[in-house]
C-alpha positions as CSV (number, residue, x, y, z in Angstrom):
1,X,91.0,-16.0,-58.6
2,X,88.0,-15.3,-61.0
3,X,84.7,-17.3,-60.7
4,X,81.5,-16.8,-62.3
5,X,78.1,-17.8,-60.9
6,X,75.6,-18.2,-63.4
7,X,72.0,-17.8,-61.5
8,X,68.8,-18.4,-63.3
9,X,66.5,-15.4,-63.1
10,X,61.9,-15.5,-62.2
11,X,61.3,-12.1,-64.2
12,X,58.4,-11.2,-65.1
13,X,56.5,-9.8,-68.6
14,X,57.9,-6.5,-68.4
15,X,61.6,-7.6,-67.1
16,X,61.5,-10.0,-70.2
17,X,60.4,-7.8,-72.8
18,X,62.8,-5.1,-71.7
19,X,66.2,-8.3,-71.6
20,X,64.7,-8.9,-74.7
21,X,65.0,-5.3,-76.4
22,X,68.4,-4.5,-74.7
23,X,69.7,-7.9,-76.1
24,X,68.5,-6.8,-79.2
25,X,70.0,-2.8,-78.8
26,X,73.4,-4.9,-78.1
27,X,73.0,-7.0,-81.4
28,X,72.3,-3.7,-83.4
29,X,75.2,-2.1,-82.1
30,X,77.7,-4.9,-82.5
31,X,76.5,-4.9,-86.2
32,X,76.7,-1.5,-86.6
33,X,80.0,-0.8,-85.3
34,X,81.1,-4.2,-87.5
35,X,79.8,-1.9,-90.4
36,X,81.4,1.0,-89.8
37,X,84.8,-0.7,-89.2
38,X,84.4,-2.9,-92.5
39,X,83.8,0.6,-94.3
40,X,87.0,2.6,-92.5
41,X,89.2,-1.2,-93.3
42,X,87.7,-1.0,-97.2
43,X,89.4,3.0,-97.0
44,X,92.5,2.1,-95.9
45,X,91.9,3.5,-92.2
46,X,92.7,1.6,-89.1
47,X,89.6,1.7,-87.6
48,X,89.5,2.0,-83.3
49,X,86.6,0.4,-81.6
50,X,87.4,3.7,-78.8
51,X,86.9,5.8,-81.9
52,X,83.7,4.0,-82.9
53,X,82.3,5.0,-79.9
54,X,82.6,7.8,-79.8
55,X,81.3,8.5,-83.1
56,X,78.3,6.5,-82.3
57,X,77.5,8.4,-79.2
58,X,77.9,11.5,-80.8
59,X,75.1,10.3,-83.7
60,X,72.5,7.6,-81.4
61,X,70.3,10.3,-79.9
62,X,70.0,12.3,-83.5
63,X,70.5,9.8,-86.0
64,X,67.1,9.2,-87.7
65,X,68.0,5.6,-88.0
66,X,68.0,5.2,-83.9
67,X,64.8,7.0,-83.4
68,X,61.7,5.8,-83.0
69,X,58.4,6.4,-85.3
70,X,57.8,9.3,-83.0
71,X,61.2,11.0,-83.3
72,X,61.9,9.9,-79.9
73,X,65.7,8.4,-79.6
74,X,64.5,4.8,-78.1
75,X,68.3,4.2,-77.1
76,X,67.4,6.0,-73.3
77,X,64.6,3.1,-72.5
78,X,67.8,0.9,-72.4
79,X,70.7,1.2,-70.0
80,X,74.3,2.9,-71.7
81,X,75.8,-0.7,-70.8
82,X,74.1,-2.8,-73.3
83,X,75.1,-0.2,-76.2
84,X,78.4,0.1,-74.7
85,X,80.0,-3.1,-74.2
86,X,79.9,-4.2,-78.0
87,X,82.3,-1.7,-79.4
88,X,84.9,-3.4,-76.7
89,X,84.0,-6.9,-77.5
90,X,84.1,-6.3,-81.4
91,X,88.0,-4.9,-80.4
92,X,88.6,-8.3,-78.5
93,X,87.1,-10.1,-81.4
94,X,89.3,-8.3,-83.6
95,X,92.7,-8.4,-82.0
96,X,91.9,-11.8,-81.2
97,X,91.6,-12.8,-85.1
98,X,94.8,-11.2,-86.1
99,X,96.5,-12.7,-82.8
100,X,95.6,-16.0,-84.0
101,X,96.4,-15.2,-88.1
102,X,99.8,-14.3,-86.6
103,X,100.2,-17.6,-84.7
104,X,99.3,-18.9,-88.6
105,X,96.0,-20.7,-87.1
106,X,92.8,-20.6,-89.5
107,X,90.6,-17.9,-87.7
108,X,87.3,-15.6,-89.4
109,X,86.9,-12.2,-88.7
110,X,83.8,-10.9,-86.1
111,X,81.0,-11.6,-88.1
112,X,77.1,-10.0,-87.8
113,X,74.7,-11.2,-85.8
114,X,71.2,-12.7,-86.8
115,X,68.1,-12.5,-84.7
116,X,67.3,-16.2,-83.6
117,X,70.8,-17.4,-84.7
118,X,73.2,-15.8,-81.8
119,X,72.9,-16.1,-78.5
120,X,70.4,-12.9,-76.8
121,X,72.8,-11.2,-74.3
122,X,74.3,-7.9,-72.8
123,X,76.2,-6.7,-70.3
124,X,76.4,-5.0,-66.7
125,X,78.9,-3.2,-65.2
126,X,79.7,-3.8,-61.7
127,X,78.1,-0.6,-60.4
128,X,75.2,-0.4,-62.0
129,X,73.3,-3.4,-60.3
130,X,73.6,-5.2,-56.5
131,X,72.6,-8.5,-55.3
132,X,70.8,-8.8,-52.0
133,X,69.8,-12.4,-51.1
134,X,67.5,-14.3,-53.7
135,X,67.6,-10.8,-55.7
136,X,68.9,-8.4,-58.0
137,X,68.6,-4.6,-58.3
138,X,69.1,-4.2,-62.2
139,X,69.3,-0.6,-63.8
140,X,65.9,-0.1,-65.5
141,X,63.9,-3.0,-64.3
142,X,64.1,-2.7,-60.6
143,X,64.4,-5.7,-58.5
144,X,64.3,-9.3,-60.1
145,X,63.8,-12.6,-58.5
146,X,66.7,-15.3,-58.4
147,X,66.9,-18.9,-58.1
148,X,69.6,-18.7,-55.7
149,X,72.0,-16.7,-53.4
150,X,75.9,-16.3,-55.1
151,X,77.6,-18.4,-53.8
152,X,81.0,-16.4,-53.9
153,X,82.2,-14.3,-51.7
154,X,84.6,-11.4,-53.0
155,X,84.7,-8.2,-55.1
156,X,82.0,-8.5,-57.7
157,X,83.6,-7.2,-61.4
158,X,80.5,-7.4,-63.9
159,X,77.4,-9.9,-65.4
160,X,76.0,-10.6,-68.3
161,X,72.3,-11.4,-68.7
162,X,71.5,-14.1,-71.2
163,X,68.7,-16.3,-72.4
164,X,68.7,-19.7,-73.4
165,X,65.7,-21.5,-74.6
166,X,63.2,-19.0,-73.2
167,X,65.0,-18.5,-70.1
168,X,67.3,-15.6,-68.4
169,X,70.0,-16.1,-66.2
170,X,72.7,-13.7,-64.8
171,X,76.4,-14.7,-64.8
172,X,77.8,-12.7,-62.0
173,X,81.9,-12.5,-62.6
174,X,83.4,-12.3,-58.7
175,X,87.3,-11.9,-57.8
176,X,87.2,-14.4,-54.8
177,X,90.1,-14.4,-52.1
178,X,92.6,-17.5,-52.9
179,X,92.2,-18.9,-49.8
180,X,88.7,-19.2,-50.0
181,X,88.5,-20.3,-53.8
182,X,90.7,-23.2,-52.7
183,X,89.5,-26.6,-52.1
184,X,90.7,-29.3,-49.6
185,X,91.4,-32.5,-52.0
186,X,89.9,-35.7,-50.2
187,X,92.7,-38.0,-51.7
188,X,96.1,-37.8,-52.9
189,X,96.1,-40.0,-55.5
190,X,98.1,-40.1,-59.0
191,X,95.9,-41.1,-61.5
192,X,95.7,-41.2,-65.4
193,X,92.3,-40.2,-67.3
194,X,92.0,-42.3,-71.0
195,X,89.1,-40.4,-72.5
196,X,86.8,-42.3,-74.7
197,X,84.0,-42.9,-76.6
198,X,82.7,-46.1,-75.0
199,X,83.7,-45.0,-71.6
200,X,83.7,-40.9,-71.1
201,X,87.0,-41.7,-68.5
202,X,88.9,-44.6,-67.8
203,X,90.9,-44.1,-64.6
204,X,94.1,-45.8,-64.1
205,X,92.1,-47.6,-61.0
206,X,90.6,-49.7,-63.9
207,X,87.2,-48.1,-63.2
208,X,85.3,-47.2,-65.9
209,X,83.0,-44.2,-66.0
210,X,80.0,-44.4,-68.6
211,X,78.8,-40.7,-70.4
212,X,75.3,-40.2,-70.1
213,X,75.0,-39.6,-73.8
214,X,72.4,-37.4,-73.6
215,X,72.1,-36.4,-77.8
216,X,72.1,-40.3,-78.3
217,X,69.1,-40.0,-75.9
218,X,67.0,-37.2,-76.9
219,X,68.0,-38.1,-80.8
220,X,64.8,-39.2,-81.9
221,X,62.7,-36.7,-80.1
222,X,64.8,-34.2,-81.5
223,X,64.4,-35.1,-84.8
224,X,60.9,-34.8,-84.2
225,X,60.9,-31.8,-83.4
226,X,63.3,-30.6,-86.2
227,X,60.6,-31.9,-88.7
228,X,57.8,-30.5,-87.1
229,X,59.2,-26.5,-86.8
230,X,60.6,-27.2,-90.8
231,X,57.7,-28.1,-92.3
232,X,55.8,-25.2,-90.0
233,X,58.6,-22.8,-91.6
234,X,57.8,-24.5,-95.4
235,X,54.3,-23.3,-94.5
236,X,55.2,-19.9,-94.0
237,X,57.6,-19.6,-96.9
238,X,54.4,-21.3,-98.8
239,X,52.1,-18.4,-97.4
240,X,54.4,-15.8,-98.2
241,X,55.1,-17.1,-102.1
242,X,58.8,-17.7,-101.4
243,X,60.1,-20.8,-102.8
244,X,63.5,-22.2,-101.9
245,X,65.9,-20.4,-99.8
246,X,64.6,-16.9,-98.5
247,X,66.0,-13.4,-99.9
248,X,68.4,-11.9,-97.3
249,X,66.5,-9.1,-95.4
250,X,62.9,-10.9,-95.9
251,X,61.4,-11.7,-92.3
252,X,58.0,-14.4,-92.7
253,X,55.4,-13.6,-90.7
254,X,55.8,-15.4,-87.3
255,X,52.9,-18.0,-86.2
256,X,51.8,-18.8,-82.8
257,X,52.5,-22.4,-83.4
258,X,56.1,-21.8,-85.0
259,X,56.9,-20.2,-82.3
260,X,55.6,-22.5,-79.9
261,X,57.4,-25.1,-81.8
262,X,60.5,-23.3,-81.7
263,X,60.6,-23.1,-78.3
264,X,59.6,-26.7,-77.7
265,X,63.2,-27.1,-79.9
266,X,65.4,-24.7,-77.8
267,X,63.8,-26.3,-74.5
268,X,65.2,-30.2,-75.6
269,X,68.6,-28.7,-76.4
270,X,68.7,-26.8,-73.1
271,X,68.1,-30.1,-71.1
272,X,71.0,-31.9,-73.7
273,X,73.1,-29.2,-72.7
274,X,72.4,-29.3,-69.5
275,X,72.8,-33.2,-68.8
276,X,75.9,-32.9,-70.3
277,X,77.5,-29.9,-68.5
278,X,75.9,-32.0,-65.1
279,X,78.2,-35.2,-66.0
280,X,81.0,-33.0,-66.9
281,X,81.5,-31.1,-63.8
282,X,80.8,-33.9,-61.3
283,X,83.4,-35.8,-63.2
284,X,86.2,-33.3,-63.3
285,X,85.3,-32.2,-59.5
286,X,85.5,-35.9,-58.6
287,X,89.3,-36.4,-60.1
288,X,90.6,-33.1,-58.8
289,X,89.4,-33.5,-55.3
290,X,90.8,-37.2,-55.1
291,X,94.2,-36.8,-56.8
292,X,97.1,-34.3,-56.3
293,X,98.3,-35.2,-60.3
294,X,96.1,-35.9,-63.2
295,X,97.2,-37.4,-66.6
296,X,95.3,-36.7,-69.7
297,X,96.0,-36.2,-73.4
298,X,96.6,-33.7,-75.7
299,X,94.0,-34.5,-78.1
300,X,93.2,-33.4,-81.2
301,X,89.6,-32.7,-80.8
302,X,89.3,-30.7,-83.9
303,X,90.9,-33.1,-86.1
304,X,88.7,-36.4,-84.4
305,X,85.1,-34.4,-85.1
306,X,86.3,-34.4,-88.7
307,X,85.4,-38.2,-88.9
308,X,81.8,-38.4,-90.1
309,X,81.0,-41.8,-88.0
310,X,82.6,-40.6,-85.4
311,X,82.3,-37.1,-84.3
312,X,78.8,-37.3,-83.5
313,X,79.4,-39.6,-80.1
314,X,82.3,-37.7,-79.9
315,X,80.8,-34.0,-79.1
316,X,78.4,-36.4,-77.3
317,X,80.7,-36.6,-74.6
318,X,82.8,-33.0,-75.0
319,X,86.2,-34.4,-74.4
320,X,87.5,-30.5,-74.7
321,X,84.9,-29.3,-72.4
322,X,86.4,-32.2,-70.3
323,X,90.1,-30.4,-70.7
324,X,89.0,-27.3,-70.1
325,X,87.0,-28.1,-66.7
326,X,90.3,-30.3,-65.7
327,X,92.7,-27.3,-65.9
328,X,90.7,-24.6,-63.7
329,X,89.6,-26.7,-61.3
330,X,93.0,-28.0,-60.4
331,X,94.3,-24.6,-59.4
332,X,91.4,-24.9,-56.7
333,X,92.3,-28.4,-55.3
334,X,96.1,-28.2,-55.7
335,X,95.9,-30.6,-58.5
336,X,98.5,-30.7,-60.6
337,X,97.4,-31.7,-64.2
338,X,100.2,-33.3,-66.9
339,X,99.6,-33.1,-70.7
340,X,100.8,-36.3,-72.6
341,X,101.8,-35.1,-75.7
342,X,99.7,-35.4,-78.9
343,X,101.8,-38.7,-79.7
344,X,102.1,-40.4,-76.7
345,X,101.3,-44.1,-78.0
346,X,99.3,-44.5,-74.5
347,X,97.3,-47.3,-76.2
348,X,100.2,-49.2,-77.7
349,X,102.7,-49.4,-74.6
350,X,102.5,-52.5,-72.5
351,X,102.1,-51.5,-69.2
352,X,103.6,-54.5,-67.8
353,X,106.9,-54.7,-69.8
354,X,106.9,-51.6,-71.7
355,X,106.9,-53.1,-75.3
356,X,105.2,-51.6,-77.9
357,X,102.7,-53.3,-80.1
358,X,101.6,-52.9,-83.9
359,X,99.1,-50.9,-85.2
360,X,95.7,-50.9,-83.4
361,X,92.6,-50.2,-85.1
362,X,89.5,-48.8,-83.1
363,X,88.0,-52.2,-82.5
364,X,90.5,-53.3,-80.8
365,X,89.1,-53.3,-77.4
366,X,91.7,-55.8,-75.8
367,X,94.8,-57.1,-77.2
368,X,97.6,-59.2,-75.8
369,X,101.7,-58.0,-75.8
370,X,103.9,-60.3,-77.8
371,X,107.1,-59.7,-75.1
372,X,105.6,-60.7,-72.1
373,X,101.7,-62.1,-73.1
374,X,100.4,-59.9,-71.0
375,X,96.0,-58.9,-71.8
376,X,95.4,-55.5,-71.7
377,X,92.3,-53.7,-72.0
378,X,92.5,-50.8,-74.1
379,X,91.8,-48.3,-72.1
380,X,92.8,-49.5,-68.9
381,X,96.1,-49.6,-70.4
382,X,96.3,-46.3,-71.7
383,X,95.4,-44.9,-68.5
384,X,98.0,-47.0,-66.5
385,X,100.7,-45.9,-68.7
386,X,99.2,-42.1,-68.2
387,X,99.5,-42.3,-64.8
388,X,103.3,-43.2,-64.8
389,X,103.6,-40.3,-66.7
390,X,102.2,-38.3,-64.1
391,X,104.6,-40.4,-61.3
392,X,107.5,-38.9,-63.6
393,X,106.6,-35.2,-64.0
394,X,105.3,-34.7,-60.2
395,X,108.6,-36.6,-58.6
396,X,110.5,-34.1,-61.4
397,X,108.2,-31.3,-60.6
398,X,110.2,-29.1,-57.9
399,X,113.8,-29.1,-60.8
400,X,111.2,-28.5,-63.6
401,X,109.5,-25.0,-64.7
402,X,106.1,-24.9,-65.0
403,X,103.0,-23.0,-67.3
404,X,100.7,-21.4,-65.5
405,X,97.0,-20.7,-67.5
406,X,96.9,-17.1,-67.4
407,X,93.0,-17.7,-68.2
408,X,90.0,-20.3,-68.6
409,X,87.8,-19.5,-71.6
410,X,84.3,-20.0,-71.4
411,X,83.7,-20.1,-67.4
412,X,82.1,-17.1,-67.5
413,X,79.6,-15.1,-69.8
414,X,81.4,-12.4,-71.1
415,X,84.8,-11.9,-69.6
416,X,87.1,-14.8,-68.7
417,X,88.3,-15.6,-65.7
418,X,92.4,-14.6,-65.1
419,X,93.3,-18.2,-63.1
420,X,94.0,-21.4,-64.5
421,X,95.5,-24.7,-63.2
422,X,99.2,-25.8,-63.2
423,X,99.7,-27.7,-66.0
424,X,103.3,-29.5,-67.2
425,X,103.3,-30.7,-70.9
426,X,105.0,-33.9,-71.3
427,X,106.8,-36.2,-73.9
428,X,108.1,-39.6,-74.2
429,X,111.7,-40.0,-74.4
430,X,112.2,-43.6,-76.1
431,X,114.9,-44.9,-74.0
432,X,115.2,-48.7,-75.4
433,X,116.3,-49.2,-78.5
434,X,112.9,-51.1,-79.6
435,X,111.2,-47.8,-79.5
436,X,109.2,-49.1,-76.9
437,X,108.6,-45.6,-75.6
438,X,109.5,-46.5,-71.9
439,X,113.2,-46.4,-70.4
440,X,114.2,-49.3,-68.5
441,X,114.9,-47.0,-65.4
442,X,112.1,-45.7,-65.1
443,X,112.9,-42.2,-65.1
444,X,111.4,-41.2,-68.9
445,X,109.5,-37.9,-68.2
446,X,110.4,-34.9,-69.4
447,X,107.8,-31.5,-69.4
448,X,108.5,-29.3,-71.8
449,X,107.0,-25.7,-71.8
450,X,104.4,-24.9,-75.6
């Protein structure tokens, strides 16, 4: 199974200014090599990123464009890895766009990076660096200071060193043993999860767990600060005798205070960031470790953060984040994680008698069931009627077939991980002739493979 540990590095001046320059040489690179394969496409070549490199190695040691005001090709202060990683990461980017054009989803090419506007990064491969203890051996910078040991034992495959809002850290990928990557579960529980707005989970217990909310929070005081760095950049513009947007290729002058307020900026998003990813992983640790099956929806995140009054609370809470946590941590705990499908009426269905109500707006919190006069709470509801789904699919789950992630996007920097949870998609036969949505048997699950 793959982890990644993501450590926050102490460097020093000279560590950060040489991250920072090799985070630049990889930017330079991956916008070069975009270049070149833009230029070869216009020709009516099928460009190869193995190619590319090739043709860039031959070329970054003589090219007058990659040497210094000396003459001197700068390219051997930095280590071959950070101007060697971005040719294969454009050729993921690239067969991942026409994979998905294919599939007939809306996808954009690889596009070029801006200083300031992409996230500083590059990459180590597995023999170039070691860890020992609280810290790193890094080619070119010696030994750095960590905040903490790695905490995962196993065959170590890469990193990535990144920055985010003034600070490094190094995500360390590791290949960890299966039977020490798995957790013992504290409950066995079946359980369904109703995301919300008002409540981040609703758990078919009837408890109720509030987000943090941590944009709502800091919303003020990051409008502050929003207001402050723009009118510091209309001061430059002014000082510079640009008015209204800036010519592409024009760099202002940067000001101490800019900069300072800049990084005032990056450092409140951080914490956002950070408050949210703490909420998110306690919760999704929390239901995995208590419950062998988990419930949850197939929601259209996408399409909900296209409602203006809406999608602000929504990302506010990261119900795909949520998802995505859910499904590689079950394959941990043994969880075993059903998908309701995208129309599931979880809301509408009495959970008492099964009968299906009319339309329900969003602020309808409560409402009562016209067969049987049962109150429901919204959510409560929804999650009660999730977790029978769950009953269904894990009492059907040794006759049934079921999809394995072959990966979890995002848990690492760089590379994902090749492990996922188990996860059983499943519909809603309508068994009554109401179109209630819930047979009178009981026995209304049936998983489907997407």
């Amino acid at each position: 199974m793959l982890l990644a540990h993501r450590i926050r590095i102490d460097a020093n001046v000279a560590q950060r200014d040489y991250f920072a320059r090799a985070a630049g040489t990889a930017r330079r690179v991956w916008n070069s090599a975009l270049a070149e394969w833009q230029r070869q496409a216009a020709l009516g070549r099928k460009p190869n990123a193995l190619a590319l490199k090739k043709q860039f190695n031959a070329i970054k040691y003589l090219d007058p464009a990659w040497l210094d005001a000396d003459g001197n090709p700068w390219l051997r202060t930095i280590h071959r890895d950070a101007h060697a990683q971005p040719f294969a990461n454009l050729a993921r980017a690239w067969r991942r766009y026409f994979e998905r054009r294919r599939a007939g989803e809306k996808a954009h090419p690889p596009r070029f990076k801006t200083k300031g506007c992409c996230t500083d990064s590059f990459y180590l491969a597995n023999d170039k660096f070691r860890l020992e203890g609280l810290s790193a051996v890094l080619p070119k910078v010696g030994r750095v200071a960590l905040r903490e040991v790695l905490r995962w034992p196993g065959k170590i495959l890469g990193a990535s060193v990144s920055r985010e809002a003034g600070n490094w850290f190094l995500s360390v990928q590791v290949e960890v043993p299966e039977q020490v990557a798995r957790r013992r579960r504290s409950g066995d529980g079946i359980t369904g999860v109703d995301l919300g707005v008002s409540s981040a989970a609703t758990l078919a217990s009837g408890e109720k767990i509030a987000s943090p909310r941590p944009l709502k929070a800091a919303l003020r005081r990051l409008r502050i600060r929003s207001r402050r760095l723009s009118r510091k950049l209309e001061a430059a513009k002014a000082a510079a005798g640009i008015a209204g947007r800036i010519p592409k290729g024009t760099r202002l002058p940067v000001s101490k205070n800019r900069t300072k307020g800049l990084q005032a900026l990056a450092r409140l998003q951080a914490r956002i960031a950070r408050v949210r990813r703490d909420f998110t992983h306690k919760l999704t640790t929390r239901v995995c470790r208590e419950h062998r099956a988990v419930a949850i929806e197939d929601l259209n995140v996408k399409g909900m953060l296209a409602n203006a009054r809406l999608s602000r609370a929504i990302a506010d809470v990261g119900f795909h984040e949520i998802r995505r946590q859910l499904l590689y941590k079950a394959s941990r705990y043994g969880t075993h994680i059903v998908l309701a499908d995208r129309w599931y009426p979880s809301s509408r269905l009495c959970s008492a008698c099964g009968t299906r109500s009319g339309k329900l707006v969003l602020g309808d919190r409560t409402w009562t069931c016209a067969g049987c006069g049962a109150h429901h709470d919204r959510d409560v509801n929804a999650a009660i009627n999730l977790q029978r789904l769950a009953t269904g699919a894990l009492a059907a789950r040794p006759a049934l077939p079921e999809a394995s992630l072959a990966a979890t996007p995002g848990t690492a920097a760089g590379k994902p991980p090749a492990a996922g949870g188990k996860v059983t998609p499943a519909r809603h036969e309508h068994g009554q002739q109401d179109g209630s949505g819930q047979e009178e048997d009981g026995e209304h699950f049936c998983p489907r493979l997407r």
